[in-house]
C-alpha atoms as one frame of an Amber mdcrd trajectory, in Angstrom:
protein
   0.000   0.000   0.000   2.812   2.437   0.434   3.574   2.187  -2.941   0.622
   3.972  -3.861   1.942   7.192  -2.361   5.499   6.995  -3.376   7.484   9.008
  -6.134   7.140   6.051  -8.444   3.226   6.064  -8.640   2.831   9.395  -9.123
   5.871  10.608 -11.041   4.951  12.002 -14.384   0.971  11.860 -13.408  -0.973
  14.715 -14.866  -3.477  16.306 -12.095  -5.843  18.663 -11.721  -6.257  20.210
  -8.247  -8.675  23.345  -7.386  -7.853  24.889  -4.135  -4.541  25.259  -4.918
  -4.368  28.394  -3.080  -5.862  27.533  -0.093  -4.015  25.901   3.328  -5.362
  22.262   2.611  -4.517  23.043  -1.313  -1.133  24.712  -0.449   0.245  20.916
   1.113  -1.398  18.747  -1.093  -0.189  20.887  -4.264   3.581  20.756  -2.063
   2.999  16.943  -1.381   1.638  15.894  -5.022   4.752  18.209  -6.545   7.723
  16.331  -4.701   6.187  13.150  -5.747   7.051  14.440  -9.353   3.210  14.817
 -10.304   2.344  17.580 -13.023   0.163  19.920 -11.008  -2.113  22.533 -12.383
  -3.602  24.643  -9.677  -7.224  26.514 -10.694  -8.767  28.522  -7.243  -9.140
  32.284  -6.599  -6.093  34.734  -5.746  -4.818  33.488  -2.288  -5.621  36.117
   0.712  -2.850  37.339   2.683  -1.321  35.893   4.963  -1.156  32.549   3.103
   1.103  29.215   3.273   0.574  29.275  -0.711   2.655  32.358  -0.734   4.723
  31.743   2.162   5.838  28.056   0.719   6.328  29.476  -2.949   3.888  26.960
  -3.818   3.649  28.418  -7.240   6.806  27.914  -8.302   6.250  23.689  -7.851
   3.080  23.950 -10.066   1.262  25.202 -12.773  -1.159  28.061 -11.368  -3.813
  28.993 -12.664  -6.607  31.639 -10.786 -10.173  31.223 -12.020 -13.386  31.215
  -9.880 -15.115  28.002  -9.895 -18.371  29.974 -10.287 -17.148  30.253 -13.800
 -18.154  26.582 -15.938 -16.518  27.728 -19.107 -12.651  29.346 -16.973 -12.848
  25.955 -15.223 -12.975  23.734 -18.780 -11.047  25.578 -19.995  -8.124  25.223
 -17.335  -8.530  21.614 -16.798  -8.731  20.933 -20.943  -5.184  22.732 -20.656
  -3.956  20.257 -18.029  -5.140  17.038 -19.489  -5.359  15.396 -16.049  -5.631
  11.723 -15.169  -6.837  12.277 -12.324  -8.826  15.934 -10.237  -8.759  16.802
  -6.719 -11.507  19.265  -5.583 -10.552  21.247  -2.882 -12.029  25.132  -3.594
 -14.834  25.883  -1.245 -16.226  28.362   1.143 -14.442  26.231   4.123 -15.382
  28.554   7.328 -18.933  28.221   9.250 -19.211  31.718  10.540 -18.526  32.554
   7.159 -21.274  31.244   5.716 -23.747  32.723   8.300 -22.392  36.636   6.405
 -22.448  35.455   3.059 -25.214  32.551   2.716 -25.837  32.581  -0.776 -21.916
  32.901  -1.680 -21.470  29.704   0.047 -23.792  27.820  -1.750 -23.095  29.092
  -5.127 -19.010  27.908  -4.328 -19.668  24.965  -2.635 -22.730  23.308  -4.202
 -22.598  24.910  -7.923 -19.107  25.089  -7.965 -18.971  21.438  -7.310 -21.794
  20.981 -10.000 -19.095  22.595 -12.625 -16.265  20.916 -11.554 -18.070  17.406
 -12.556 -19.560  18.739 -15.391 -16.711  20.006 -16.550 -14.906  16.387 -15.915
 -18.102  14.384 -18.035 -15.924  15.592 -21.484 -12.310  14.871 -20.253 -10.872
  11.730 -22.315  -7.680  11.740 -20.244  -9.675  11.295 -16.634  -9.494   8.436
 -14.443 -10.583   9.478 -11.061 -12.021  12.348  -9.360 -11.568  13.360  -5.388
 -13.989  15.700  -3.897 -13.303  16.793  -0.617 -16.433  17.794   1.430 -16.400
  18.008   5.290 -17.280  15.938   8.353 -20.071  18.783   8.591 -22.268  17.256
   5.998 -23.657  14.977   8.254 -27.280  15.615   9.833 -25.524  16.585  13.861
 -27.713  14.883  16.318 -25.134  15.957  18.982 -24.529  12.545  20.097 -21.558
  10.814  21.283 -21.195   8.040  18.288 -19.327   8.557  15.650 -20.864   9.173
  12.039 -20.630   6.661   9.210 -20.286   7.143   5.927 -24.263   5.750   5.745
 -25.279   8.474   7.794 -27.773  11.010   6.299 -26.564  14.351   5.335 -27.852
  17.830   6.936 -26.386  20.695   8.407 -27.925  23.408  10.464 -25.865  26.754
   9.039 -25.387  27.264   5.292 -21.582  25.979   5.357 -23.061  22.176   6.792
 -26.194  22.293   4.695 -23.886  23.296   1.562 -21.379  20.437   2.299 -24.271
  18.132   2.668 -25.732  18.933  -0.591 -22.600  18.113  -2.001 -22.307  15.297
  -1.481 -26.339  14.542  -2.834 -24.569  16.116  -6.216 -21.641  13.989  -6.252
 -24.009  10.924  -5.476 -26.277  11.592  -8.570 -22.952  12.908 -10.756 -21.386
   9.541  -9.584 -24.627   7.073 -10.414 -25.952   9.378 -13.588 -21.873   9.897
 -15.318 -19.316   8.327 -13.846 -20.419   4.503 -13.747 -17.459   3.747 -16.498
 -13.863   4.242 -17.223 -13.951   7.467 -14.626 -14.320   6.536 -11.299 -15.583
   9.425  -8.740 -15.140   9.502  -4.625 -15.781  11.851  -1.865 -13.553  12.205
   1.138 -14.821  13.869   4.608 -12.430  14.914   7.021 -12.041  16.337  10.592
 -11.149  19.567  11.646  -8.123  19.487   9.513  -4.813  21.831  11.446  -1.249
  23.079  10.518   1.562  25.004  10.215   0.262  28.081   7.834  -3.026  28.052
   8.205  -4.328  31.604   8.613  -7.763  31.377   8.617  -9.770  33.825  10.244
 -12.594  32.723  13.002 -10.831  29.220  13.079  -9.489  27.936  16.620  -5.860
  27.258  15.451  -5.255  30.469  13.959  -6.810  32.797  16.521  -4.656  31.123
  18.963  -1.018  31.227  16.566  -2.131  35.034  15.892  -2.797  35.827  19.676
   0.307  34.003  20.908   2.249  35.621  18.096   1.026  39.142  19.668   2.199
  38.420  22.637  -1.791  38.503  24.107  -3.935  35.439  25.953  -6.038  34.103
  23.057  -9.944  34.080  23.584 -11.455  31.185  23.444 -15.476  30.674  22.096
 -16.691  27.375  22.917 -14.274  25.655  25.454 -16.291  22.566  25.893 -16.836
  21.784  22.346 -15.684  18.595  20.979 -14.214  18.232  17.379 -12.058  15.023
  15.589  -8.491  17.182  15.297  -6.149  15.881  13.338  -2.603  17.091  11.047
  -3.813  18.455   7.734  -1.377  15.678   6.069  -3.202  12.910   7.496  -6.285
  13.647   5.548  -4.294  14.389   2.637  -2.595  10.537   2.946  -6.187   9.597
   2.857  -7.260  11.572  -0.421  -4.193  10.239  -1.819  -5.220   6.710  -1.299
  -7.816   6.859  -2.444  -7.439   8.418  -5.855  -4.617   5.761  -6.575  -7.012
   3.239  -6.066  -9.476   4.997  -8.089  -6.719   5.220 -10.681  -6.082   1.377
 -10.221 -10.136   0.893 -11.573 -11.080   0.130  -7.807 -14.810   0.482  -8.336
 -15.237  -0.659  -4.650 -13.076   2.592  -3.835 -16.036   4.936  -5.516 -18.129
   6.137  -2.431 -17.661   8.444   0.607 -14.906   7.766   3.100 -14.099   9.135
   6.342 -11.157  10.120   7.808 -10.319  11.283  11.496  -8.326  10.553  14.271
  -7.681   8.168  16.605 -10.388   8.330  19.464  -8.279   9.181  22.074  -7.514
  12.409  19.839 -11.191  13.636  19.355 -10.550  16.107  21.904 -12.530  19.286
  23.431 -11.214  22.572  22.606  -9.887  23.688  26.387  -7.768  20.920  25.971
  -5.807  22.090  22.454  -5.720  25.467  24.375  -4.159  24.083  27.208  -1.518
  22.300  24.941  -0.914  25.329  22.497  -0.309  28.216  25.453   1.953  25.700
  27.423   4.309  24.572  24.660   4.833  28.209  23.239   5.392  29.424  26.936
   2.490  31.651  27.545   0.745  32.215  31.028  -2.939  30.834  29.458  -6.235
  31.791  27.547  -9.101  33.701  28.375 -13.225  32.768  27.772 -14.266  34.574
  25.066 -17.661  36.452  25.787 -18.314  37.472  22.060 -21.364  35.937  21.023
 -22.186  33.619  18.043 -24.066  31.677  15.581 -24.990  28.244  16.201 -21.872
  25.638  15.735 -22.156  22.080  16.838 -20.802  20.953  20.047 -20.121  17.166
  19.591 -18.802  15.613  16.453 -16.841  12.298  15.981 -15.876  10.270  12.738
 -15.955   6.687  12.042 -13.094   5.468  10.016 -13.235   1.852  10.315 -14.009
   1.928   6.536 -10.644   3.653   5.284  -8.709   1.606   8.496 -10.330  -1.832
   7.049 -10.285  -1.306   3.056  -7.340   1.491   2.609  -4.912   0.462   5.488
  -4.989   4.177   6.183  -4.225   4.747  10.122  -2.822   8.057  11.569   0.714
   8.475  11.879   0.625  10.906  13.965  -1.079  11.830  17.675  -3.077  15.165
  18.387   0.108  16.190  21.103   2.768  15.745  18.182   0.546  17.210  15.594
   0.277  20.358  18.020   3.866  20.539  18.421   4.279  20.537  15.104   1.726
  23.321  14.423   4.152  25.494  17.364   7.632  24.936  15.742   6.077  26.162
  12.322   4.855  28.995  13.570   7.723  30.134  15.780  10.315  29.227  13.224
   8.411  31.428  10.647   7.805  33.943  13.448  11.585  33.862  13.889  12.609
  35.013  10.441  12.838  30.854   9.002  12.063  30.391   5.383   8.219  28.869
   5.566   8.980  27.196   2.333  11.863  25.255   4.290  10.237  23.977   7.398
   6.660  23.387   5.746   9.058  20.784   3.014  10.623  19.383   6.272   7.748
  18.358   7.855   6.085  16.975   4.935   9.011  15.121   4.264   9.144  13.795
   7.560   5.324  13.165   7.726   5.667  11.432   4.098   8.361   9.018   5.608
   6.262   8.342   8.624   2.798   8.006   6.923   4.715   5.060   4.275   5.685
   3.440   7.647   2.582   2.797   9.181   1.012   1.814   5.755   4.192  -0.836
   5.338   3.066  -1.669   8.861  -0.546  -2.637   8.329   0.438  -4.286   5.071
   2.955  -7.035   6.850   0.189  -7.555   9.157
């Protein structure tokens, strides 16, 4: 199995990858690239601060800006590229977003993923298409089990509801188009966290910009529980299972989950805690600003991906945080983003082909 995300798979492959701009988009488009894959990258101008700039991730790829939102810009890039295979990445991504600009959400997230499979119905060269929606398209019953892939899709604010719908499209693109040659699967991952992720109104980032000021960050929701995990272990998992996809898996076209381990579905006090101690600060304070609705409790069930894929974590939700500390206080320092961001991929590509080798001796 981890010969499915080495150089020698993907070395020469031509893909396809909107987002590209984005912090999920900036380390797969970094990951994909030192693999020796031919990357075209089609997503909006990043905003500033981003790891796209910060990483030089333009310089590894071919980049392309377009808006999603626009059917014929999209073709018209990916006819260019001639890919084999398309990630789909570009979205809306932040649920207090979504609450400002409701009808921009949906437009990106449910149209835009309507044009990205259109637009994929009339490329000869495809194989296999990933779309990346969210653990949020689930229907939240705020319980303590973990969602299945089975589970029925919902969402309460426009973000969930448009991630849910998504993945209704890609169901009826899938059954309706892609029943051939092209074979089409949706990924849904955990609250996804990193070096170089500058989000606004997103927990990691507030805290990394706070602690960077030298002030306590404020925290919203304390109590709330969410399945953390290192950006690059979802990516592992995308990359999975496009290979397999590639491969003419049919069983490999559906939804899969990824998260972490369960001892790493953890409430958000507790990431504070970790964060404010390792970069030396006194603490946090309780936010009192008030919100919109965001769910409280939500858990993934991978046994799926662990059973079929292989695909396990490689790393724990203390190491991942570490990680997330030294990028930001080397690149706080004066360091070279583009160096340490490499380095840890690197290290994380090293450690993920372990545990797959691992599970494959087994």
């Amino acid at each position: 199995m981890e010969d499915l995300v080495s150089d020698g798979f993907w070395q020469g492959r031509r893909v396809f990858l909107t987002g590209h701009t984005g912090f999920k988009g900036s380390w797969l488009a970094l990951w994909l690239s030192r693999m020796g894959a031919q990357v075209t990258g089609f997503a909006l101008p990043a905003e500033e601060p981003s790891l796209f700039a910060m990483a030089e991730v333009a310089d590894a790829i071919t980049h392309v800006e377009g808006d999603i939102r626009d059917l014929a810009a999209l073709e018209a890039a990916m006819t260019g590229a001639g890919p084999e295979v398309v990630f789909h990445l570009a979205a809306q991504p932040l649920v207090r977003e979504s609450y400002v600009t409701p009808v921009e959400t949906f437009a990106t997230n449910v149209q835009g993923t309507v044009h990205l499979l259109d637009a994929c119905r009339r490329m000869p060269s495809l194989k296999a298409i990933v779309c990346v929606t969210s653990d949020k398209c689930y229907e939240n019953n705020e319980w303590v089990w973990p969602y299945r892939e089975s589970d029925p899709m919902g969402g309460h604010d426009p973000y969930s509801a448009s991630k849910g719908a998504c993945e209704l499209v890609i169901s009826a693109y899938r059954r309706s188009f892609f029943t051939g040659d092209v074979r089409l699967a949706s990924v849904r991952a955990g609250n996804v966290i990193g070096g170089g992720d500058w989000a606004k109104d997103r927990l990691i980032p507030d805290i990394v910009r706070a602690l960077i000021a030298g002030e306590s960050p404020l925290i919203r929701s304390p109590g709330s529980i969410r399945p953390w995990q290192h950006v690059l272990e979802a990516l592992g998992g995308y990359l999975l299972i496009a290979a397999r996809l590639i491969e003419g898996c049919d069983w490999a076209a559906t939804a899969w989950n990824f998260g972490p381990a369960d001892g790493d579905v953890q409430r958000v006090d507790w990431i504070a805690d970790r964060m404010t101690a390792k970069w030396g600060t006194p603490g946090w304070e309780r936010g009192n600003e008030p919100g919109p609705h965001e769910a409280n409790v939500l858990k993934l069930d991978c046994a799926r991906a662990r059973s079929l894929l292989g695909w396990r974590p490689a790393l724990d939700l203390a190491t991942t945080l570490d990680l997330i500390v030294a990028w930001h206080r080397d690149v706080a320092a004066g360091g070279a983003a583009k160096n340490i961001t490499c380095s840890q991929l690197d290290a994380y590509r090293d450690k993920f082909r372990a545990v797959l080798a691992g599970v494959s001796s087994e």
